[in-house]
C-alpha positions, 0 to 999 in steps of 0.5 A, a space after each residue: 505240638 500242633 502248629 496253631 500251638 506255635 502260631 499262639 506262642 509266637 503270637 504272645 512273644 510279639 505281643 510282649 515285645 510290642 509291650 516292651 518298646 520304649 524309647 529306650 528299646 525302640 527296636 523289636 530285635 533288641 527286645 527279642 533278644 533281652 526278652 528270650 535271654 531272660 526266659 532262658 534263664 529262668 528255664 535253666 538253659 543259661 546262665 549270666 546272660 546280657 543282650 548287648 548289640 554290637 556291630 561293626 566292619 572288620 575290613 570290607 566284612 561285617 560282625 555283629 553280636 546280640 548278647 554275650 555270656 562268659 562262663 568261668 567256671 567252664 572257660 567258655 564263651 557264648 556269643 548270641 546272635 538274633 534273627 527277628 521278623 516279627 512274622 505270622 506265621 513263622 517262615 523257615 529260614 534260609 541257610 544262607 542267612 544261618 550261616 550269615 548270622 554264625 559268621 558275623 558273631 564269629 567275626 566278632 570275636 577273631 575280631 577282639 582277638 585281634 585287638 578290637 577292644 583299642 579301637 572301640 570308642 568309648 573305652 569303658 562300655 560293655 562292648 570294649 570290656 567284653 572285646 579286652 575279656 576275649 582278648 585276655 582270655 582266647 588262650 584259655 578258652 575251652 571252646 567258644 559256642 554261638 547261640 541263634 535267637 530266631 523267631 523263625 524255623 530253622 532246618 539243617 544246618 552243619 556248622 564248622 567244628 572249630 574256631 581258631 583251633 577251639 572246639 566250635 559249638 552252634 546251638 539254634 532256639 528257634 521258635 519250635 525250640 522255644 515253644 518246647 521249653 518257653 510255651 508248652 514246657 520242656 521235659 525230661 525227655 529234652 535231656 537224651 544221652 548217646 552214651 555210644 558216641 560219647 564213649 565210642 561204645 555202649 556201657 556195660 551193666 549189671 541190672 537188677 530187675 523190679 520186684 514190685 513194678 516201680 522201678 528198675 536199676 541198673 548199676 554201672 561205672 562211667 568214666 569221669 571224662 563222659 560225665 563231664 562232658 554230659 555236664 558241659 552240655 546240659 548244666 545245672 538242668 541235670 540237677 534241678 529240672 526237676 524238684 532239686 535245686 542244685 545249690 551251686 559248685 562251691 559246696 564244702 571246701 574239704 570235700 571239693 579239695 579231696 576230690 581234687 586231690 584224688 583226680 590230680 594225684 590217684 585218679 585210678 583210686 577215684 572209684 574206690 573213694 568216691 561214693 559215686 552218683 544216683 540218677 533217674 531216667 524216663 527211659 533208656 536203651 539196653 542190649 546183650 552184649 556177646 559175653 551175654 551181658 547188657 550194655 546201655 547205649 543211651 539215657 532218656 530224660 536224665 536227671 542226677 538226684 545225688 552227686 551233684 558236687 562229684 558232677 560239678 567237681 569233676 567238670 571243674 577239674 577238667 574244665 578249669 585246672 586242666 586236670 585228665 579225667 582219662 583214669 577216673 571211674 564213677 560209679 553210678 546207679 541208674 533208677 528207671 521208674 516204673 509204675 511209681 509216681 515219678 516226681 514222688 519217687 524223684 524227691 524221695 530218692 534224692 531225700 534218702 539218699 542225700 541225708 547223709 550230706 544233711 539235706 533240707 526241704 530247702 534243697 528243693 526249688 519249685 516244690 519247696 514249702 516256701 516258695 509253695 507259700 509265695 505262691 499261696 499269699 500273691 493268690 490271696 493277696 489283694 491290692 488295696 484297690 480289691 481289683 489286682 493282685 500278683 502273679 508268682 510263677 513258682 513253676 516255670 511256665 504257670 503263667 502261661 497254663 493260667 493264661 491259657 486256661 482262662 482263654 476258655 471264655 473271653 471274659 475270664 481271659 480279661 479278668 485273668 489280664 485286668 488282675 494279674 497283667 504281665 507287668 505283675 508276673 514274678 519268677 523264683 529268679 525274681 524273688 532271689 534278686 530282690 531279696 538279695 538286694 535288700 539283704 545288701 548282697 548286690 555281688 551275688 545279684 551280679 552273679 546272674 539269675 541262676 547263680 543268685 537264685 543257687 546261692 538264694 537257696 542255700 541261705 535259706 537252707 543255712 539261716 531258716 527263717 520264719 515262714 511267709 506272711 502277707 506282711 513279709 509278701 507286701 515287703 517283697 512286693 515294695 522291693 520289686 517295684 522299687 528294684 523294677 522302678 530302678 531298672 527302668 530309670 538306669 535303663 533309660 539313663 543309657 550307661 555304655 555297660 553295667 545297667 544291670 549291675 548299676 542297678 543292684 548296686 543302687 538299691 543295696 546301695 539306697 537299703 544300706 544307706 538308709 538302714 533299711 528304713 524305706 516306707 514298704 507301706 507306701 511302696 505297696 499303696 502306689 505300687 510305684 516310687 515317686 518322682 522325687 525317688 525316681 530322680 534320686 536313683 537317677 543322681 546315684 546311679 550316675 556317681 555308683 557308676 563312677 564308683 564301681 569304674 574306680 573300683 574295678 580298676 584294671 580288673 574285668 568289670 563284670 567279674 570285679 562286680 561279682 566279688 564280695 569285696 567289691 562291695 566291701 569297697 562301694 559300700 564304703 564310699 557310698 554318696 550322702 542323702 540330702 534334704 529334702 529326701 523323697 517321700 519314701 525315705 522321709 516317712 519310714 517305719 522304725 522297726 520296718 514292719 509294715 502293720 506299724 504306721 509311717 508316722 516317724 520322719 527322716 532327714 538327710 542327717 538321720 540317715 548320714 548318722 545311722 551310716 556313721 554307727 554302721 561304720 564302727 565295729 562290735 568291739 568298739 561300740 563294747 569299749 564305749 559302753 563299758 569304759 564310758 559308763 564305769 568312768 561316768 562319761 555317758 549315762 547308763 541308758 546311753 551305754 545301753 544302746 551302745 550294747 545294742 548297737 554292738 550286738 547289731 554290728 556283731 550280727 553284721 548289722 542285719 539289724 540296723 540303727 534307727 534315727 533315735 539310737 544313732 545320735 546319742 550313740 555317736 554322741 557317746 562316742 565322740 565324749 569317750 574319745 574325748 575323754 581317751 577311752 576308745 580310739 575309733 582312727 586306729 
């Protein structure tokens, strides 16, 4: 990398931060901070990350933090810190004011270890539940790592091992950093594995040459402790930075109970029961052992196409049950490619050898047939101004290449702006966000980017559904802005904690309540909400707020959010709608697709009622039809409907009432309860 290269970048970042300076954000650092923390995200290097400043004195010493992230599956705690100047071109950064920014962040936490959280006013905001979380849970954790955020060069710098008797770890994305993985692109080769300082020594191997040039293969048994480690440090990236998108930790429940049983009760066996795992590498480094043998000593550009959920279950283990990994063997086969295509060879590999785990094209994220058609309609599809159109960045960093590639001459870089500006960009992680948002699925939103878009890709992988059309792309294209509209209003409304998680729950909260039946025309003509459904956002986010508080109870907020039932219990207690609703909500397509006209009008009252039938169960709804009908109560029209309203709460209601159906059907209720057929209190 040149530096003119970095000098671009950085140019680039301080444009977007300049973009994103509002009176809620008036502040660079802070913009810096949220902005880097979302591109890392997306690029895989964290997961469920919040920028959150907080500074303060502990004595005569000062703390500080820019973000958080609390790991619990790994028990570990990231804290972020952000060194911001906003110059050009990028100066080096002293030491000193490395080590300045690494001890205030850890001041920080001994600082909540030590009972911060009673002293921070007010109780509820994202400060002091992040203060009682370390507070509650510094015994239990693994290791604590600080994560510098710098626009800067930072050069050599040796951080202490420890902190408070746990394992310290220091990582720096400084600007170089950041072009490697944000700007040029980062590669597999950012993925290098000493086996030699991990083990203590080099990993005997059998290998078996290439007959036909394409590869290599080396086949070996690695303790399970290393290759928990290796997880530790690299995360999901190991698994689906390339073409595989690892679909979560989660996976079968009997396979991940035999596996835990085996480690905890025959570790030595592991090796025996276990098929092991298939990795590929760009390189790596072999040599003779003295008993003329070869032992491997490191792995360049790793990347486990099979094996996944043995990976992830042993870290697990380790990691959260306390479990010794010190007699468990894995055996693996290393796959150096040679002459092949070594994306194609990837995909084949993890195709074949996951068949026996019925593996789908689904399992795939960036080359993946849906997202490949994505991709295809936001390039086909036009705004009805005929002069715009979105950007989906189905491969990290595409925006940039094309922003690049029509910098060539300056009136292809403005059209590129003028149809495609970066308030249009959309990422794979943004499509799973409002996509799960509208499939009333808020909880798993909260998960974080990463861990919504796994779960996002499993379902998909689970429920197939139709291919993409220009009219499924202009509905996603309504939730964006309607998603991206309620961020920007709870944003500026300025909750002490939660906004993202206020946010989410105000558009599956806004979806459900109306059963969906949002004019997704509208939507996509404005590309932008009204006045009218702005201020409504505003007024239900303030009561979810509550809500979700009263909710939570004595639970850590931040972890209640991302429960299922967590929703089970808002979803219940969601506020009214009343009249005069927005021009969004009044005006909505019956059946919601958007070739059909808007042309059916809605008051408060529908919607109150359409959330009535959703309220009462399949069984119910069968009794009423069936009772009511036999006994003459209702017309057989009526109990028709009933029928279908059943079939819609047996399907969870993915299918919602429309206005014409709720109100007969809880007439129809009301008179079989009358006439002592049903009993809907009990």
């Amino acid at each position: 990398m040149s530096n003119e290269e970095i000098v671009d970048f950085s140019k680039e970042i301080i444009a977007e931060i300049e973009e994103g300076l509002t009176d809620e954000l008036p502040f660079s650092q802070e913009v810096f901070t949220r902005l880097i923390l979302e591109r890392l995200e997306e690029a895989g290097h964290l997961e469920g990350a919040f920028s959150l400043y907080q500074e303060g004195r502990v004595k005569n010493a000062v703390y500080r933090i820019d973000g958080y992230a609390y790991d619990e599956d790994r028990s570990r705690l990231d804290l972020f810190t952000t060194i911001y100047s906003g110059d050009l071109p990028a100066n080096k950064i002293p030491s000193a004011d490395v080590a300045k920014a690494l001890n205030r962040a850890l001041r920080f936490a001994s600082a909540c270890v030590d009972g911060l959280a009673s002293q921070l006013e007010p109780a509820n905001t994202d400060a002091s539940d992040l203060a009682r979380l370390i507070e509650t849970e510094s015994n239990k954790l693994s290791a604590i790592r600080i994560l510098l955020l710098a626009d800067g060069i930072v050069g050599n710098f040796t951080p202490p091992d420890e902190w408070r008797g746990k394992p310290l770890e220091f990582e720096v994305y400084d600007i170089v950093r950041l072009f490697r993985i944000l700007g040029k692109g980062e590669t597999r080769a950012d993925i290098a594995v000493d086996l030699v300082s991990l083990i203590g020594n080099s990993l005997p191997c059998l290998h078996v040459p290439a007959q036909n040039d394409e590869y290599d293969a080396y086949l070996a048994v690695l303790p399970g402790k290393v290759l928990s480690q290796v997880y530790d440090r690299y995360g999901a990236r190991l698994l689906e930075l390339n073409v595989r998108a690892f679909l979560g930790l989660q996976g079968r429940k009997s396979v991940n109970a035999e596996l835990r049983k085996t480690i905890a009760e025959q570790p030595s066996m592991f090796l025996a029961f276990n098929n092991g795992i298939v990795a590929t590498v760009d390189d790596l480094v072999v040599a003779k052992n003295i008993a003329g043998g070869l032992d491997i000593h490191s792995l360049q550009g790793l990347q486990i196409v099979n094996g996944g959920q043995t990976t992830a279950s042993l870290h697990r283990a380790r990691r959260k049950d306390s479990l010794s990994l010190d007699h468990v063997s894995v055996p693996v086969k290393i796959i150096k490619v040679g002459g092949a295509d070594l994306s194609e060879m990837v995909a084949s590999i993890s195709r074949a050898a996951n068949r026996q785990n019925t593996v789908q094209l689904a399992d795939f994220s960036a080359n993946d047939p849906f997202h490949q058609q994505i991709e295809t309609l936001a390039n086909t599809t036009w705004l009805d101004d005929g002069k715009g159109r979105w950007f989906y960045e189905r491969a990290r960093g595409s925006y940039l290449a094309a922003e690049q590639s029509a910098a060539y001459r300056k009136s292809d870089q403005n059209n590129f702006r003028q149809q495609t500006p970066k308030h249009r960009r959309l990422s794979k992680l943004d499509v799973a966000r409002y996509l799960s948002a509208l499939l009333g699925l808020p909880d798993k939103v909260c998960l974080g980017g990463q861990k919504n878009f796994q779960s996002f890709m499993q379902r998909l992988k689970d429920e197939p559904s139709p291919a993409p059309d220009q009219v499924w792309f202009k509905r996603l294209i309504a939730i964006a802005i309607l998603y991206r509209a309620a961020e920007k209003k709870i944003r500026g409304l300025k909750f002490p904690a939660y906004g993202a998680q206020i946010t989410a729950y105000v558009v599956s909260g806004l979806l459900r309540r109306t059963g969906g039946r949002v004019d997704y025309d509208r939507l996509w003509s404005k590309q932008n909400i009204s006045p009218e459904l702005e201020n409504l956002i505003a007024d239900w986010s303030v009561n979810l707020n509550e809500i979700m508080r009263r909710s939570a109870g004595q639970k850590n907020p931040s972890e209640w959010f991302k429960k299922a039932d967590c929703w089970k219990d808002i979803q219940d207690q969601l506020p009214t709608l009343e009249d005069p609703l927005p021009p969004e909500l009044s005006y909505a397509n019956i059946d919601g697709n958007l070739t059909v006209p808007a042309t059916a009008t809605h008051s408060a009252a529908d919607y109150e009622r359409i959330a009535r039938c959703m309220q009462i169960p399949s069984a119910i709804w069968m009794e009423v039809a069936e009772r009511g009908q036999k006994t003459g109560t209702i017309h057989w029209r009526v109990a028709g409907i009933c029928r279908t309203l059943a079939s819609y709460a047996a399907g969870d209601w993915e299918k919602k009432p429309s206005a014409k159906q709720a109100k007969p059907a809880l007439d129809a209720v009301l008179a079989a309860e009358r006439a002592g057929l049903v009993n809907t209190q009990g």
